[in-house]
N, C-alpha and C positions, 0 to 999 in steps of 0.2 A: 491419343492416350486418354484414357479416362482417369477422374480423379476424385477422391475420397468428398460427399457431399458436406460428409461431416469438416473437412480442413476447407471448403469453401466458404461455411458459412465464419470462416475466424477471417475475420481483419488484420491489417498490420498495424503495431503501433503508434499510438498518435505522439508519443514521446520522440520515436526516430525516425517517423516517416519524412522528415523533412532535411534528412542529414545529404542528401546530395545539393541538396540546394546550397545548404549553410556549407559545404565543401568547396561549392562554387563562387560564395561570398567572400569567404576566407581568401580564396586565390585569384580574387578582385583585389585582395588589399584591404576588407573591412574586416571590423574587430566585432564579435559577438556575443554578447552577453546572454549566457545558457540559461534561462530558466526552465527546460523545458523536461528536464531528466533530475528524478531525487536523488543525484549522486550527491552524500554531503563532503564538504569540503575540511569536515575537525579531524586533526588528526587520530588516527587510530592510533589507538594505548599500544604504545610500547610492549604490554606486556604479551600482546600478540606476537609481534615476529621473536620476541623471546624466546616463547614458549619453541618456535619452530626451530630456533639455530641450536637452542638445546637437546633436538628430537636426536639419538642416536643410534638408534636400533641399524644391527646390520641387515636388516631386509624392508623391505617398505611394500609389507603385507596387505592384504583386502582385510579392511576392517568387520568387525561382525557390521552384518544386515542391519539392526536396529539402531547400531553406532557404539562410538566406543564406551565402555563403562565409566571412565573418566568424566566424558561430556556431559552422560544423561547423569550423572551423579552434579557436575555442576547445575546442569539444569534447574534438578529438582532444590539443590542449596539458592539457586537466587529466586523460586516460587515459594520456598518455605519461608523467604525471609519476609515474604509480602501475603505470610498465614495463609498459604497454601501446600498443603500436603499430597505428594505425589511418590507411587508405588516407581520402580522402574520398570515396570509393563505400561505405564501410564503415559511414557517418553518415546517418542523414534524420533529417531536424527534424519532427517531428510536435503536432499541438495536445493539449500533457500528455500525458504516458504512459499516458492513459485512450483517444486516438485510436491509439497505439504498439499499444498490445494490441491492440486492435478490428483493425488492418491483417495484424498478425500473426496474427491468430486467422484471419481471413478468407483469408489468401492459403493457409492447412496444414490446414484444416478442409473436411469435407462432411458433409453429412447423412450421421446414424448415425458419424462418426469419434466419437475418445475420446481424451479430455488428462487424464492422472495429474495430479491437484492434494492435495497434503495438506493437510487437514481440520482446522482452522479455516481459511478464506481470506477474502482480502476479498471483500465480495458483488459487487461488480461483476464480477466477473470471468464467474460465472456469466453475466449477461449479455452478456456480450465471446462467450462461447463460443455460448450461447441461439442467440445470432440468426446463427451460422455454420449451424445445424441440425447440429452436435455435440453431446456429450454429456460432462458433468464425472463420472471417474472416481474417487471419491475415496480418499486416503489416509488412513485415520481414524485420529487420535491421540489423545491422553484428557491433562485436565488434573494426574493423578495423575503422569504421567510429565513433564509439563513441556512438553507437545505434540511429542517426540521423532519425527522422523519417518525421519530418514538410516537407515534398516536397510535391506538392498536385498534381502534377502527377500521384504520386504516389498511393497516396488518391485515388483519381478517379477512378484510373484503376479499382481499387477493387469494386467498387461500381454500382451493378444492381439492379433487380424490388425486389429484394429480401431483397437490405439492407433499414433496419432503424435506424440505429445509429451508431455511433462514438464513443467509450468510453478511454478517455485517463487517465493518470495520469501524473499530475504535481504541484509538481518534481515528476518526477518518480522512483517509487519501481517496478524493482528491479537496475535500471541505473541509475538512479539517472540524467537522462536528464532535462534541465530546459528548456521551452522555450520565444522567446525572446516577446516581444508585438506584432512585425511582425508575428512571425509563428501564433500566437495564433488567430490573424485577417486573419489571410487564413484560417485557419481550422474551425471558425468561420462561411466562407464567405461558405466554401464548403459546411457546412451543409445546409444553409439558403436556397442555392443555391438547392440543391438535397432534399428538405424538409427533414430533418435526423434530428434526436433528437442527441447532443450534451453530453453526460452525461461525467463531467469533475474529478474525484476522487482528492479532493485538500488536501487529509489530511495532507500533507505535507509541507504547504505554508510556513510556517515559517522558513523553513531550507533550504536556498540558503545563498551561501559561497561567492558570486561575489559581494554584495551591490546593488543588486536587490530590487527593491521597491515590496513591496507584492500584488500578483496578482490572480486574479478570472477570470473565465469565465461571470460569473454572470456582469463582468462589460461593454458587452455588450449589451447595451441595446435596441439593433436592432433588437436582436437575443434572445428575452427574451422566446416567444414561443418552441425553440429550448433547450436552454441550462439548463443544469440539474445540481445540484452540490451536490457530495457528500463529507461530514464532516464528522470530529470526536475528540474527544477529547483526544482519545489513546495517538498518539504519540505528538500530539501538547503540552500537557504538563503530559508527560508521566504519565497517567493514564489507562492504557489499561485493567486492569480489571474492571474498572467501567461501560464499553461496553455503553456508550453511544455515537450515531453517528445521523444525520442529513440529513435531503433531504431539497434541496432549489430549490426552481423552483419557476417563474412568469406564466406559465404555467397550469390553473385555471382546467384548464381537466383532463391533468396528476396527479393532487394535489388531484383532486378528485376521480380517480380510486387508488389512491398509499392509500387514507383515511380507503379503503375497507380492505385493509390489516392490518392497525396499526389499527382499531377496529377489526379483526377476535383474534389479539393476543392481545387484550383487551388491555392493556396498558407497557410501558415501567418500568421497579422499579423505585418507587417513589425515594429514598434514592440518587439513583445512581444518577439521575436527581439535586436533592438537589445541592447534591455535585460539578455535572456538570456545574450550573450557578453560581458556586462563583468562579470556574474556570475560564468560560468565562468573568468576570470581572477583572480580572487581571491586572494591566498597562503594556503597551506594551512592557515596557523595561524589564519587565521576560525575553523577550526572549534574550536581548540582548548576556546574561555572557553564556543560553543554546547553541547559535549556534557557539558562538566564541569556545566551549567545544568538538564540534561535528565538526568545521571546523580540531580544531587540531588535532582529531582524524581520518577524514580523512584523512590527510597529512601525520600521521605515516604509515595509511594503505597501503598508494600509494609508501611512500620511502619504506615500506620492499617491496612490490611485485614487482619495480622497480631493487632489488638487487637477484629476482629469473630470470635465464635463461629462454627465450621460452614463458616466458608468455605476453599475451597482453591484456593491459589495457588504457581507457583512463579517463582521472580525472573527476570524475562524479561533476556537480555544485548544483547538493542540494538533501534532504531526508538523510539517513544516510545509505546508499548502494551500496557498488560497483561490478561489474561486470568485471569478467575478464576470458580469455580464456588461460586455461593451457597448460605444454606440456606431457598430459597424453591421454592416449587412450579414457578412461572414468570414469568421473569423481563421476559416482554412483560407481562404484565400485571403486574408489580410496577412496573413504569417507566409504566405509563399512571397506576396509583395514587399514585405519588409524586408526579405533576404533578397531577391532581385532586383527591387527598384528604388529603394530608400536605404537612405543616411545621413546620418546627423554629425558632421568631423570626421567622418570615415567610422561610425562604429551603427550599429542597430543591436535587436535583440531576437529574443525564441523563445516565446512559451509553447503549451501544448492545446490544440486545441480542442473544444470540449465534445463535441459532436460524436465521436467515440465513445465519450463515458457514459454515453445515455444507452438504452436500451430502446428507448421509444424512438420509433423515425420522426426525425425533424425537429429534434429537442438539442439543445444546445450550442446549435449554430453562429450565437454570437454569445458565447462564453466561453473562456480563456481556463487554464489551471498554470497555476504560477507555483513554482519551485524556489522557495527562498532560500536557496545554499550558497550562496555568494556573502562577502563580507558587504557590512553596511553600505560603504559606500560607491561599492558597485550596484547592489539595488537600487539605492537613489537614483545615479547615473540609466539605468533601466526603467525606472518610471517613467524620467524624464523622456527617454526617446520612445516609449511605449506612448505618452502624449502627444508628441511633436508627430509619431507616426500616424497616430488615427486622424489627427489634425489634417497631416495631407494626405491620408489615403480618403479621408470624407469629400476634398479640395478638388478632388481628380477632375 
């Protein structure tokens, strides 16, 4: 049987590729500490399943295509609140910002195109772009610099007849880089300049650790034709199975080929939706007590991997991910060994490893992405056996 060239060239994720193992560990009798998947652990607001047990309608109808008016009416009340003004043409409701990219990719991709991504990314994306029959152009950064990418030198170089877009994340997963108002207006300026579609992945705006005021591409509005943003309600108030996510564009063309897609998959769950606009109404100071949570969790992560030899890391300023470069050979098979062959009291751990997030062959091979969704002092407990392990996996 033959099979699609295009679903060859996608990998599986480095987040779950390793869950038969860790199934096998488990039923060893070891205990495992997950860093390897950004599921957070705060609870979701209440005001979510409210919103559901209140749902009464005697029918449980297909919602309009674009989603329901309810949601994109919250949507646009929590971007107004952050002086951003949006029409509701400007909003589609999509299932997670995992179906948002995939539409997006699809409607500004052909085979042989090219999307500037800098290097670490999340791996799905690769697939988002794969099955356009595009190609990911990377920006490679190094964890010596802190995964610094904002130079537009740099930008540029990468950019011929072939590229159409820019796709960043900020903050970024899996570095958790923030960038400052400056970079964000250069890279801005570079699209506008090269006609490139902008597409900005912000699901993470919330979680900067510096006193950062909350920031969008969508804020400018020079550059409205350009810039694309994708949302979601996953981690912004930890809800990731309710898989609702967002496309925001000024962008009246793009809005109307991405339409073609949210009616082929007829509509988004009504429920999940529900539930998604009483989230979006939320007051602002939920996030307050979440980041302060998330800051001090970073801060354990960083003092244990500061007390392991060899490794290098620099303090990531928002999302809840960090990136660090071990002193192991490689790190896939350091993470397969730690679930079959080590333990420390009967417990070991999982992060993900980095080798995926690169686009370039042979980049990342002893670089880790760590998930700090556990309470403090399960992280601590995880540093510690992420040292004792490369201790004896070096020992072998």
């Amino acid at each position: 049987m033959k099979f699609s060239s295009k679903v060859q060239k996608c990998g599986l994720s480095p987040m779950r590729k390793f869950h038969p193992y860790a199934v096998a560990a488990r039923a060893a009798g070891k205990k495992i500490y997950h860093l390897n998947i950004g599921q957070p652990d705060i609870p979701t607001p209440e005001a979510c399943f409210d919103a559901v047990r209140n749902f009464n309608y005697p029918v449980l109808e297909y919602a309009p295509s674009p989603g329901i008016p309810e949601l994109i009416d919250a949507v646009r009340g929590y971007y107004d609140k952050i002086g951003i003004s949006l029409t509701e043409g400007d909003v589609l409701v999509t299932t997670g910002g995992s179906e948002a990219l995939q539409i997006v990719c699809n409607c500004i991709l052909d085979d042989g195109d090219e999307i500037i991504i800098p290097e670490p990314f999340y791996p799905n994306y690769n697939t988002f772009v794969c099955t356009t029959g595009g190609t990911i152009r990377p920006l490679t950064t190094t964890p010596e610099e802190g995964y610094f990418y904002a130079d537009r030198r740099r930008i540029e170089a990468l950019i011929n007849e072939r590229t159409r877009a820019i796709m960043i994340t900020n903050p970024g997963n899996p570095t958790g880089v923030v960038l400052s108002p400056e970079e964000m207006r250069m890279i801005v300026d570079v699209a506008k300049e090269h006609n490139l579609f902008l597409i900005s992945d912000e699901v993470y705006r919330e979680f900067v650790y510096g006193g950062e005021k909350l920031a969008s591409m969508a804020s400018f509005a020079d550059a409205a034709d350009n810039v694309v943003i994708i949302d979601s309600v996953s981690k912004r108030f930890s809800a990731c199975g309710a898989r609702i996510g967002v496309i925001i564009s000024k962008n009246a063309e793009l809005m109307a080929h991405a339409m073609k897609y949210c009616q082929a998959r007829l509509a988004v769950a009504t429920l999940d939706q529900v539930a998604a606009a009483a989230l979006y109404t939320l007051p602002a100071d939920y996030f307050t007590d979440v980041r302060e949570e998330y800051k001090r969790r970073r801060d354990t992560v960083m003092a244990g991997l500061a007390k392991i030899p060899g490794v290098v890391c620099k303090c990531p300023k928002g999302a809840f991910y960090v990136m660090a470069k071990l002193p192991v050979d490689n790190t896939d098979s350091f993470q397969q060994w730690l679930l079959t062959d080590f333990a420390d009291r009967g417990e070991t751990v999982m992060f993900s490893p980095a080798e995926s997030f690169y686009g370039t062959p042979g980049r990342g091979v002893d670089e880790i992405r760590i998930a700090y969704v556990l309470k403090e002092q399960d992280l601590s407990r995880a540093m510690e056996l992420l040292g004792k392990g490369i201790a004896a996996y070096n020992a072998r």
